[in-house]
C-alpha positions in Angstrom: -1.9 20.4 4.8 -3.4 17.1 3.1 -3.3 16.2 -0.6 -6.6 16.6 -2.3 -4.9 13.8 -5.3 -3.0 10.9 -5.2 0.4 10.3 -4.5 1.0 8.0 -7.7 4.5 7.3 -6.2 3.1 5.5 -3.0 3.2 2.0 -3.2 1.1 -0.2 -1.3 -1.5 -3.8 -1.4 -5.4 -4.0 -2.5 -6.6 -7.3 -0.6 -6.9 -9.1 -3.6 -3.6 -8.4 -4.6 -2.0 -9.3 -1.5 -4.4 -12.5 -1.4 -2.9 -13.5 -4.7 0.8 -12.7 -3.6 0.1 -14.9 -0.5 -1.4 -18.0 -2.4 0.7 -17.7 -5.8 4.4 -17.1 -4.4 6.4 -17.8 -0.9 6.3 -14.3 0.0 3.8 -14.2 3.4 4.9 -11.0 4.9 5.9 -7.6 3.5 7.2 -4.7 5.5 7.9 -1.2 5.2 10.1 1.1 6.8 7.9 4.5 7.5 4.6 4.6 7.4 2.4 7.5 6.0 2.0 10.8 7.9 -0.2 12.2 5.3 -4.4 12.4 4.9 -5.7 12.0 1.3 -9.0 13.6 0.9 -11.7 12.6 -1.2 
């Protein structure tokens, strides 16, 4: 039942990116409305 790739069309943060979005623009909190239900395996 879970992917063995990547879902390219899930979105989501790295820390550093969500560092950067936190110290470089007003934004300090971003939500979502689901969350994912699904296991990736390596």
């Amino acid at each position: 039942m879970g992917k063995k790739e990547f879902d390219s069309s899930y979105v989501g943060f790295m820390k550093d990116g969500a560092k950067w979005l936190v110290e470089n623009t007003d934004i300090k909190l971003v939500g979502s409305d689901g969350s994912p239900t699904r296991c990736i395996l390596n």
